[in-house]
Structures are given as C-alpha cells and as structure tokens.
KELOSE-138880 format. One line per field, with one value per residue (C-alpha): residue number from 1; residue in one letter; x, y, z. Coordinates in pm, whole numbers, plus 32768, in hexadecimal, padded with zeros to 4 digits. Layout:
N
pos <- NUM	...
code <- A	...
c1 <- X	...
c2 <- Y	...
c3 <- Z	...
END
This chain:
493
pos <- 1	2	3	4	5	6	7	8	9	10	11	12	13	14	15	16	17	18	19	20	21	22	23	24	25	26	27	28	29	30	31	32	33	34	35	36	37	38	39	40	41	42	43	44	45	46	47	48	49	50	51	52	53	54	55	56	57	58	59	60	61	62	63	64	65	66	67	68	69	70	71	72	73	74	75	76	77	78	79	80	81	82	83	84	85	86	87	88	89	90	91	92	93	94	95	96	97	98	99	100	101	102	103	104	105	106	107	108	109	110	111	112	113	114	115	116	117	118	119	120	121	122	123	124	125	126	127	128	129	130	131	132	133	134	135	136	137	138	139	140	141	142	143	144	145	146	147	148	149	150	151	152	153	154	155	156	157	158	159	160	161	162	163	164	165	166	167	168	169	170	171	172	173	174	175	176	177	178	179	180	181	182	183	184	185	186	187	188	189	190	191	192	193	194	195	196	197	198	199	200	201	202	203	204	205	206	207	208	209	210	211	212	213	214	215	216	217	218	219	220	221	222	223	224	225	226	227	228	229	230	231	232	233	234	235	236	237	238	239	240	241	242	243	244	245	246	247	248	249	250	251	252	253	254	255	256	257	258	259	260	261	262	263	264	265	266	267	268	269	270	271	272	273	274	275	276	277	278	279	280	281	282	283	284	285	286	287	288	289	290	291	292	293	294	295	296	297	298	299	300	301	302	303	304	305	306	307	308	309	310	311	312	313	314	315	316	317	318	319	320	321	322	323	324	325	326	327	328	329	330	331	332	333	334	335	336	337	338	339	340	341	342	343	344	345	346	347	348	349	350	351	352	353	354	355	356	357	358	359	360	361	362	363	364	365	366	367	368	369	370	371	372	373	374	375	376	377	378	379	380	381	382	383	384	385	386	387	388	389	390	391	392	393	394	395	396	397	398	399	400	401	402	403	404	405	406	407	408	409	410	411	412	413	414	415	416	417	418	419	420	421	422	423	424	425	426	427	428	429	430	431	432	433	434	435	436	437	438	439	440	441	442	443	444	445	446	447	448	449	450	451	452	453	454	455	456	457	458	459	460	461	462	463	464	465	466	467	468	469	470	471	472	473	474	475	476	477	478	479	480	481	482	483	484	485	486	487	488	489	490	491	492	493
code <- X	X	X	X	X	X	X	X	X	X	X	X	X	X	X	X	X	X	X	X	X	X	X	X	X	X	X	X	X	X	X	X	X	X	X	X	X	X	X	X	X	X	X	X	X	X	X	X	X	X	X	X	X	X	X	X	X	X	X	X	X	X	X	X	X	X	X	X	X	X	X	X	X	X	X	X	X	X	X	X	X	X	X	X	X	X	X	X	X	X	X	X	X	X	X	X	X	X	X	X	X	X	X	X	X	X	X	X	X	X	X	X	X	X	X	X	X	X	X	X	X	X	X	X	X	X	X	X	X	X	X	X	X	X	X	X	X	X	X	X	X	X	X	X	X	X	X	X	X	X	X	X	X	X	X	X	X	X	X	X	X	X	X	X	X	X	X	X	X	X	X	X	X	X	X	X	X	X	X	X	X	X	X	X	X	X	X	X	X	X	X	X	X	X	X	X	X	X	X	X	X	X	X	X	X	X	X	X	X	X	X	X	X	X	X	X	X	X	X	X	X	X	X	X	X	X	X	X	X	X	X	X	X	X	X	X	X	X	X	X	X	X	X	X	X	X	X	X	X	X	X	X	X	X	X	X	X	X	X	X	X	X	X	X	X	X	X	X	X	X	X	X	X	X	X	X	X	X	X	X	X	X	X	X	X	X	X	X	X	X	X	X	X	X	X	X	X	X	X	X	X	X	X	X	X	X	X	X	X	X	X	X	X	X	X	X	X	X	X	X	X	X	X	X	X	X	X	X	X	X	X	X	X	X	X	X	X	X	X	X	X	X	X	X	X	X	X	X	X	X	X	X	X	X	X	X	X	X	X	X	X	X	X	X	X	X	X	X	X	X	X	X	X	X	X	X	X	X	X	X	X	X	X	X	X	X	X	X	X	X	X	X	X	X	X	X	X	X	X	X	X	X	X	X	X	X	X	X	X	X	X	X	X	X	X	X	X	X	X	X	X	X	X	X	X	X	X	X	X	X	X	X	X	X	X	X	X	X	X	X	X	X	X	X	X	X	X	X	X	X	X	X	X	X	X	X	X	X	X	X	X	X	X	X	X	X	X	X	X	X	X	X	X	X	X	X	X	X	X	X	X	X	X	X	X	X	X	X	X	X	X	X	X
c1 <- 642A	6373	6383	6230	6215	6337	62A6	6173	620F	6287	6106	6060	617E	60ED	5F93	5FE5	607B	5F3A	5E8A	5F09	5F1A	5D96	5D38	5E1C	5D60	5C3C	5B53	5C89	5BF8	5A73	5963	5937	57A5	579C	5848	574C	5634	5657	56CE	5574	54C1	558E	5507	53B1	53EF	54AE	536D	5277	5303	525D	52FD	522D	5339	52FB	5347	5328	544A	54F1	560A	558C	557B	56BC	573D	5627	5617	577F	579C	5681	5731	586F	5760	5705	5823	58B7	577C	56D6	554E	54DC	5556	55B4	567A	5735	588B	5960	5A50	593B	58F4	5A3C	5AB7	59DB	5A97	5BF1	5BBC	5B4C	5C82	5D79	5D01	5D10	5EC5	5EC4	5DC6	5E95	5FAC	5F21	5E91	5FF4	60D3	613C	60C9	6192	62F0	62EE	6148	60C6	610D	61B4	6309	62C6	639C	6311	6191	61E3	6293	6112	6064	6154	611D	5F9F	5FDB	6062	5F82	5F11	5DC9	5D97	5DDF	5D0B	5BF9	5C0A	5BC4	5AB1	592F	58C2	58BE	59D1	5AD1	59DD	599E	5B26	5B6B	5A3D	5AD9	5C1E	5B80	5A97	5BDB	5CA6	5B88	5B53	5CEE	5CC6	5B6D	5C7B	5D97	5CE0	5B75	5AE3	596E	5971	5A64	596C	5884	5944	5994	57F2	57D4	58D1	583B	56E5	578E	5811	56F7	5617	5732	56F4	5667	579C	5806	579F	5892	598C	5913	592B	5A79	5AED	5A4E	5ADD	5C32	5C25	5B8C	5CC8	5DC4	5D6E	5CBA	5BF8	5CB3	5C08	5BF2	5C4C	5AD6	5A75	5914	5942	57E9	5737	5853	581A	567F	56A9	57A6	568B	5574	5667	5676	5501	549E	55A0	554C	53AF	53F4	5488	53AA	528A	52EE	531D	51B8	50F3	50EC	50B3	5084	51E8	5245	5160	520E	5365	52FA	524B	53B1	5415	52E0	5329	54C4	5441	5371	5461	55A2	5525	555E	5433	5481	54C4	562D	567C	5793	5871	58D1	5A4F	5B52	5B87	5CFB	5CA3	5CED	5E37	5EAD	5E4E	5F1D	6044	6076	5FF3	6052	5F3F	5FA7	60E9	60DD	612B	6054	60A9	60CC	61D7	62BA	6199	610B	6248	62CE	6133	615D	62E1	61E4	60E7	61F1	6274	6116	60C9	61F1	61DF	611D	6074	5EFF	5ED8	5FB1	5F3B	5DB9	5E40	5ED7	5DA9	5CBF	5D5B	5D52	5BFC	5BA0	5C5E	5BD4	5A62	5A81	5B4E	5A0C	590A	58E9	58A7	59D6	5A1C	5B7F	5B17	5AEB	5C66	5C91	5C10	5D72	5E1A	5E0E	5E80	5F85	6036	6029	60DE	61EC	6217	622C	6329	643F	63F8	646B	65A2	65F0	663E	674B	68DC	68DB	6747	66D2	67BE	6733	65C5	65EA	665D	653E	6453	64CE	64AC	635C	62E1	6375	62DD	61A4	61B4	6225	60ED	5FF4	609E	6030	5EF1	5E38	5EFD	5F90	5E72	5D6C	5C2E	5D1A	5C96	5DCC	5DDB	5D58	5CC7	5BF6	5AEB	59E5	5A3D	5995	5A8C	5AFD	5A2B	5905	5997	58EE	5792	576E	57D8	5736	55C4	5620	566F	554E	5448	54D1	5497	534C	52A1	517F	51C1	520C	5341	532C	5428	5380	5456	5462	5579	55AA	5675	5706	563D	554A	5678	571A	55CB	5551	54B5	5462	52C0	51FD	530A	525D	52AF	5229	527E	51DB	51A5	5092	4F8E	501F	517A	51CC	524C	538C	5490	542A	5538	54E2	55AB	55F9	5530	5412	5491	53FE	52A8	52D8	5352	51F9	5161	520A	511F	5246	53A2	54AD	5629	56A4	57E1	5849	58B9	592F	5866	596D	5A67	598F	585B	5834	56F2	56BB	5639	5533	5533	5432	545B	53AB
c2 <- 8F92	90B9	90CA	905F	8F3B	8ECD	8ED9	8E2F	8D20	8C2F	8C77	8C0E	8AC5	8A62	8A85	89C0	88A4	8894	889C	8772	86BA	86C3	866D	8588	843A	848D	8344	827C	8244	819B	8264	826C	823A	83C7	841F	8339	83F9	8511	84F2	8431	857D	865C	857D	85C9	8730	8727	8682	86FE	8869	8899	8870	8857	884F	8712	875B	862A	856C	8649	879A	88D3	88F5	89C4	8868	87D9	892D	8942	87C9	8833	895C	8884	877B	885E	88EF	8789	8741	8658	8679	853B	8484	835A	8475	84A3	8437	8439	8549	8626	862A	8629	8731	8809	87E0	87B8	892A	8985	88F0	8986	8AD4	8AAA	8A84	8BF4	8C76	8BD1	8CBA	8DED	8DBF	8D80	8E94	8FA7	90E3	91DA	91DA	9177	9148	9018	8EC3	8DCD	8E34	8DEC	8CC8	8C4D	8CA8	8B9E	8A9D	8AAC	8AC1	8973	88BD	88B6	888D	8737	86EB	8599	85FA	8739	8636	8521	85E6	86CA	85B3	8535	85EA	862C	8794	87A8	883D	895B	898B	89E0	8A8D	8B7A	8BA9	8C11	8CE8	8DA3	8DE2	8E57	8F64	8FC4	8FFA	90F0	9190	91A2	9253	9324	936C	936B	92F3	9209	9110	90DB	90CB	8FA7	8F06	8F05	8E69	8D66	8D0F	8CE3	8BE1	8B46	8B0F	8AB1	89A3	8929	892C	8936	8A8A	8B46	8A7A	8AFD	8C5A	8C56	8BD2	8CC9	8DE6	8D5F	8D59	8EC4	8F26	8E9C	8ED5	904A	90C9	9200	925C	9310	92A7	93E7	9411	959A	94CF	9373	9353	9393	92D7	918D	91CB	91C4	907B	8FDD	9047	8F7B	8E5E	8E27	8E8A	8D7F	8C78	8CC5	8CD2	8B51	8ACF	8B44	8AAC	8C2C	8C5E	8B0C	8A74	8B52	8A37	8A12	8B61	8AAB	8950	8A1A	8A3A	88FF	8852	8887	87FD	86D4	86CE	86CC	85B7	84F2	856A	85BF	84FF	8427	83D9	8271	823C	8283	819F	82D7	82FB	82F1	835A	84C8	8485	8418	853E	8571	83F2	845E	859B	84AD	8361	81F8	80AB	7FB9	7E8B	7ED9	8050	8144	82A3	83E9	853B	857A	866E	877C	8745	8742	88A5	8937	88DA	89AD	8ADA	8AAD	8B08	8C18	8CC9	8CB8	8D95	8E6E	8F9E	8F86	8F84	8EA4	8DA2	8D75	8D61	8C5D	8BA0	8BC3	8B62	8A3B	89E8	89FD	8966	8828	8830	8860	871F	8647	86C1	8637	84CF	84D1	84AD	8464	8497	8595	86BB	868B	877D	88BB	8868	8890	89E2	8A3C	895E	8988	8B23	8ADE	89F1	8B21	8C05	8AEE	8B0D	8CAD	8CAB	8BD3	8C73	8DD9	8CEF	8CE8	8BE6	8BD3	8BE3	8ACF	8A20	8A56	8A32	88C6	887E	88FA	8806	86BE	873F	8792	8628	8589	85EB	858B	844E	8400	84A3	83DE	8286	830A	83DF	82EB	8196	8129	821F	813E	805A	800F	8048	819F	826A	8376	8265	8255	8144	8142	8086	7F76	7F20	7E0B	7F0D	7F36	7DE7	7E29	7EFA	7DE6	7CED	7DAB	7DF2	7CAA	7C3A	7D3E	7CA2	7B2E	7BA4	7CD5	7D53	7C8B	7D55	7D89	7D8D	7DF5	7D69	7E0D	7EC9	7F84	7FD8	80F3	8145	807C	8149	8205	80DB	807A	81CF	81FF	8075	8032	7F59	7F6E	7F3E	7F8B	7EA4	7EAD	7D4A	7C42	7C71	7B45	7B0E	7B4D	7AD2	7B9E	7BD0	7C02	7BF1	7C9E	7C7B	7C82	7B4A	7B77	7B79	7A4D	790F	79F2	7A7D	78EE	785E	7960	7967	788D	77BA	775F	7849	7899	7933	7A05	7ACC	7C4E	7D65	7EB1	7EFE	7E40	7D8A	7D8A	7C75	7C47	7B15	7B49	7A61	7A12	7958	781E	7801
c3 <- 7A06	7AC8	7C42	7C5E	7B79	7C35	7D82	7D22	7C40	7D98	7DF9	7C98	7C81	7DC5	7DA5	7C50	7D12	7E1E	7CDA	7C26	7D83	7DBC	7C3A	7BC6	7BA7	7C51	7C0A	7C8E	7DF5	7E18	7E7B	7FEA	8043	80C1	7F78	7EA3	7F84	7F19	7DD0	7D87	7E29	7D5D	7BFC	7C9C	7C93	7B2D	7A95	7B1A	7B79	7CDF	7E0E	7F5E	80C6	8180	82EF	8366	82BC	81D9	81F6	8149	7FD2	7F92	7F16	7E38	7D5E	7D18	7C9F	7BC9	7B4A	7AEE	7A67	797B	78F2	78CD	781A	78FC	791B	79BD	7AE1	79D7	7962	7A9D	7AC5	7BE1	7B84	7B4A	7CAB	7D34	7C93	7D7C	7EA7	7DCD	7D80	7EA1	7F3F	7E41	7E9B	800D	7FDC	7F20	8051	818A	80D3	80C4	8213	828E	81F6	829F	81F6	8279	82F3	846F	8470	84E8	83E9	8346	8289	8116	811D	825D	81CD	8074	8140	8233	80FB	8066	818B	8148	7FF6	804C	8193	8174	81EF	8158	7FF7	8038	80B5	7FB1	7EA5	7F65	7EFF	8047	80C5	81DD	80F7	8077	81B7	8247	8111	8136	82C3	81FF	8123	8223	82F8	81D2	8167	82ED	8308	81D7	8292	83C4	82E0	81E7	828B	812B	8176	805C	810E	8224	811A	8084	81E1	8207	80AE	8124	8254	81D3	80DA	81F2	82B8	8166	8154	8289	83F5	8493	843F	85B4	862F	8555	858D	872B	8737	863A	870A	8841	87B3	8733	88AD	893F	885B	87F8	8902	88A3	8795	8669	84E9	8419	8398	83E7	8432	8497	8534	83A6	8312	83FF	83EB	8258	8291	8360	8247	815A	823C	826B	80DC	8053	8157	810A	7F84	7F8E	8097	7FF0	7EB5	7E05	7E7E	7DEF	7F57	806B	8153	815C	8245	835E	82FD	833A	8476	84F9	847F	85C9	8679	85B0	85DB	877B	872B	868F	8777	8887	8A00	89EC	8864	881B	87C0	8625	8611	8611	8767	87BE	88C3	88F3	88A4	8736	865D	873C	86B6	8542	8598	862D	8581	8574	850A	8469	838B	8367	82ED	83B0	8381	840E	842C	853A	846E	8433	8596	8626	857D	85CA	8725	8722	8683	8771	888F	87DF	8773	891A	892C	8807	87E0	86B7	86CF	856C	85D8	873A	86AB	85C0	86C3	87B1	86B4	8655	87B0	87EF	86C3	8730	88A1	8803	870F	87FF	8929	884C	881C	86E0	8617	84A2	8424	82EC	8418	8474	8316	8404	84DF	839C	8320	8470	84C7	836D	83DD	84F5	8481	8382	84C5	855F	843A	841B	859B	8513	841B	84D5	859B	84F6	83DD	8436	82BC	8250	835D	834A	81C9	823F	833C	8238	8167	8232	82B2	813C	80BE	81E4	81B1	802C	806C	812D	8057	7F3E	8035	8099	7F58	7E46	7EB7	7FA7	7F96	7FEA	8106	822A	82AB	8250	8354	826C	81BC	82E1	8289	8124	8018	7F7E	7E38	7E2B	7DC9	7C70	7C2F	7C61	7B35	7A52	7AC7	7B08	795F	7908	79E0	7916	77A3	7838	78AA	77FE	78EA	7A10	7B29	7C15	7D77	7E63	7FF7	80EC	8211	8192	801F	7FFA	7EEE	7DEE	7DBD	7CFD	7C80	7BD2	7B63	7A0B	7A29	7A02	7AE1	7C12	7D78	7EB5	8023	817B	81A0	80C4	7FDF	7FBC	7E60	7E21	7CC5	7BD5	7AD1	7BCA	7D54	7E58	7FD2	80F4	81B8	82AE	81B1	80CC	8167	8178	7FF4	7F82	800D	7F33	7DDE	7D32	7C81	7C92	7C84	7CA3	7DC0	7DE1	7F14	7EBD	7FDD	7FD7	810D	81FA	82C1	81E6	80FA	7FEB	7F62	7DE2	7D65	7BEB	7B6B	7AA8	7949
END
C-alpha cells in the first residue's frame, strides 16, 4: 500500500465510524418540537422554493436550504414528502465531517511545530467521534452542529492561511465564517473569543502571507458576500440583510435584563454537571473520563509553548465561561465544549506518551476514555434517546406522539370532511406529525364550536372543548411530552 494511502487510511476508517454513528437509524428518536419547527419551515421552502429569514423566532437559513438540497436529491418535493431522515442527515454530515476537521486541526505539521502527534491527533478526533453530545446533537435538525463544525472548519483554513500565506485560505476562512454567521446569530461570539485566544496565546506573531492586510480584507469580502447571498435569499428578499441585523434587537428583547423569564434559565454550574456526571432514575450519565483527561491537557497547554494548543485551550475556556454567564442555557450548546475538550485529552496522552512505557500507557487511557464515551452514546443516541432522563433529551417530545398520526387517519376515514382540531397552548410537533393531512386546525383557545373527526386539546382546555363538542365522544389521554398530557376527543356515531 503507498505511504500515503497508508497514512490516510486510520483517518478515512474513522471518519467512516463517525459516519455510521450519526446515520444509523435516524427516525429512531421522536421529533423534538424545535426539530418539527423547522423541519415544517424547511417543507415550506421545498414547495414553494422561497425562503424569507424570520428574525424574530428563527436561526439563519444555512439550515433550511441544505435540508432542501438533501430533499431533493432524496426525491422529496412536498413537506408530505418529508421524512425524518431527510432532515437529519443534515447535521449527521455535518457532524461526520467535523471528526476528519478536529484532526487536521490537531496534527502537527512539521517535526517539533506546534500540535497533536498523529496518534494523539486520531485518538482527539475518536473521542468526538464517540462524544455523546457531539452524537445526539448531531442527529437532531437544529443548527448547533453546523454551526461548531463551520468553527472547525474556519480554524482549519485560517491554520493553513497561518502556514502557507496563500490568499485563498483566508479566502476560504471568510467563506466559512459567513456560513457560520448565516447559520446563526451566535457566531460574534464565537469570533471574539477566538480572537482573544490568538491575542494571548500568539502575541504579535505574523501569518506567512507576504500581504496579510489584502489577504484578511478579501477573507472579510467572503464573509459579508456569503452571509448577504443566504440572508437575502440569493437575491429574492433583500429585506433579509436588515432582518440580519434587527435579530439582535429582537434576541435583547427577548434576553435581555428586563425580559420575562423563557423557561430556560438555569444555574451557571449547568453545563459543568453535563460535563461531570449525574444520576436520574436510576441511570447514571456522564462524561468524567473525557473531562477528566481535557482537564490533564488543559494544565499542560498553560505550560507548553505552542501557540495552537494554548488558543485551543483558551477558547474552550471562554466559550464555557460565556454559556455558563448567560442564563440562558439549553444542553445542545454543551457540543461547542466538545471539539475542544476532545483536543486536549488528545494533547493529555501526546504528553504521556513522550514518558518510558508512555505509549503503552496512553494507548490504554485512550482506550477506557474512547469505550467510555461509546458506552454512553450507545445509552443516550440509541437505548433512550427521547428519555427524560437523558440529559441530552431537553424537553423532548415522547413516544406517545407516534399515536396522533393514526388516530387523526383513522379519524378522517370515519369522518370524510369533518375537520381536526388540535386546542392547545402548546402543540409542537404535530404540526409535523399531521403534515400532508387536509382540514387540520390549529387554536390557542377553544373555538365556539369544536366538533370535528378527531379533537386533541390540552387539559387545561378539555372541560372548555367537552362543553363544546356538540355530541358524545371517547376520550383517551396521549403525552406530547413528560408532563404534558392531551386528552383526544373522538366522536361517537
């Protein structure tokens, strides 16, 4: 085999393994109500082919166009069409390529320059491979794994900028980060803690660019034409570019100090306990063995000299401060940690491995980490995906949400032409569940007449919606989530 098939080939069985791990089964798990969101919005844009950015409730439209673009080479033009692994294997992909990225970020390219080892770059690269919440979240349609693979792929193109000074690298950086930020608000954030970990961890060293100044100015020019291009809906809605910036005007509405509570708000230890380990019914979830070996890199990249590893490690850090800061948590942003913390448990065993017997050793570390980390993606992506238990399945939709599709069916044949009514002040996902279906309505309150084929409405609706039916009926009591219950009214002949 030549040299460099060889060296590639642990690379390519990797990225194979990442690969199978985020597409195997993907309609296993229910949709969760932000998944069913914006799968419904991407149907909207796969039949009717425009696309117009909602600031007020919605991430950029990086997301939307690519499940269209897998829609249509799986042959899907309506949102009847639609199927969950259609959409899911948007961020699956997007995930895969992230493992082959974190790699090539990692190695060290010359002998002595700053990096990983090669066997210490595949073992960071394996341990997000197996990441529980680099997994789940990567078989989940929302746009948090685009969004830390773009980060990954900007850095990769700006370390080749840094090595080779070829313009086209910042070119491709600027292409990245425009992606980024057309995936979602977020991205400055990104951006300032990455320039505050080169400041301190290079200083004023140069890139090798014989004009960095042009090369950064075309990066930027890249940035702001992809970023324009999407928002604008590839020029149909121009509105967009001033809706790209009023998101934030709206995000300080809506997060701001004098903001009503979302429902969101946690302790600013709670991505640090996802990090560590919990118990809940009996199950015990965790990620001590990566965190533990990330926190042994962390140590050693403070005492190193090598400018990529301490901006890694200072990223990271920031990153984590930022999140745990802000109020607002959900558990899907703990897959920004990842990336970095798998780096530095790679830059934990490379240190090891210089000591006597050290690869043996690290080799064995690598080992436990890498099987303790698949045996709780195994619990959390595949065995209990959509339990509440699980601390990766944040407010998810349960099983019981299966049902509503056969019974609004069953309810149509009994009834052709009477309508179905779902009266709730939550409905999420149904709108999915019962795409494609004619004559489905949607009410906050009770309508004055609520009969119809097949009635759903929450229970704190039901004794309203039962005064109104117009008839008898059969009730039956069916989660959307834990804690939600709708009680389904089926008329009587």
């Amino acid at each position: 085999m030549p040299p460099a098939l060889l060296r590639c080939l642990p690379l390519a069985l990797l990225a194979a393994a990442a690969l199978w791990l985020r597409t195997h089964d993907l309609a296993l798990r229910p949709m969760h109500a932000d998944e069913a969101n914006q799968g419904v919005k991407t149907g909207e844009l796969v039949e009717a082919g425009r696309y117009a950015f909602d600031p007020r409730d919605h991430h950029g439209p990086t997301l939307y166009y690519l499940g269209a673009a897998v829609a249509g080479i799986r042959g899907q033009t309506s949102l009847a069409a639609l199927d969950e692994t259609t959409l899911r294997l948007v961020p699956a992909l997007a995930g895969a390529l992230a493992v082959p990225l974190l790699v090539i970020l990692a190695r060290r390219r010359t002998p002595g320059g700053p990096g990983l080892s090669e066997p210490a770059a595949l073992a960071a690269g394996a341990f997000l491979a197996l990441a529980p919440p680099a997994v789940y979240y990567s078989r989940y349609y929302i746009q948090e794994t685009l969004l830390a693979t773009g980060t990954l792929a900007v850095a990769v193109a700006l370390r080749r900028w840094g090595h080779t000074g070829r313009a086209r690298w910042a070119i491709a950086a600027g292409a990245g980060l425009g992606l980024m930020q057309a995936t979602k608000a977020s991205t400055p954030l990104f951006v300032a803690a990455a320039g505050i970990a080169w400041v301190l961890s290079r200083g004023a060293a140069r890139a090798a660019s014989a004009r960095p100044g042009r090369d950064l100015l075309a990066g930027l020019g890249a940035a702001l034409a992809t970023a324009a291009l999407l928002y604008s809906s590839f020029g149909s809605h121009w509105a967009g570019l001033r809706d790209a910036l009023s998101v934030y005007l709206h995000a300080l509405l809506r997060f701001g100090a004098e903001a009503p509570p979302t429902g969101h708000e946690k302790p600013w230890p709670y991505y640090l306990q996802l990090l560590g380990w919990s118990r809940a019914g009996g199950l015990l979830w965790h990620q001590l063995a990566l965190s533990a070996l990330a926190l042994a890199g962390l140590a050693i990249a403070a005492r190193r000299r090598d400018p990529l590893l301490r901006s890694v490690a200072v990223y990271g850090v920031l990153i984590l401060a930022a999140f745990s800061a802000f109020p607002y948590k959900t558990p899907w942003h703990a897959i920004h940690f990842t990336a970095p913390a798998a780096l530095l448990a790679g830059l934990a065993l490379d240190a090891l491995g210089r000591r006597r017997a050290g690869p043996v050793l690290a080799a064995a570390v690598a080992l436990l980490v890498a099987f303790s980390l698949g045996q709780q993606t195994r619990l959390t992506s595949f065995l209990r995906p959509a339990d509440g238990r699980n601390p990766w399945a944040y407010v998810h939709s349960s099983r019981d949400v299966l049902k509503f599709r056969p019974l609004a069916e069953a309810a149509r044949a009994a009834r052709p032409g009477a309508p179905i009514r779902v009266i709730s002040e939550e409905y999420w996902p149904l709108p999915w569940y019962l795409r494609g279906l004619p004559d489905v309505g949607y009410w906050s309150e009770a309508p004055a007449d609520c009969s119809g084929a097949l009635v759903i409405a929450s229970v704190a609706h039901a004794e309203t919606v039962r005064a109104r039916l117009g008839g008898p009926a059969r009730e039956s009591f069916v989660g959307l989530r834990p804690g939600f219950l709708c009680v389904v009214f089926q008329p009587e002949p």
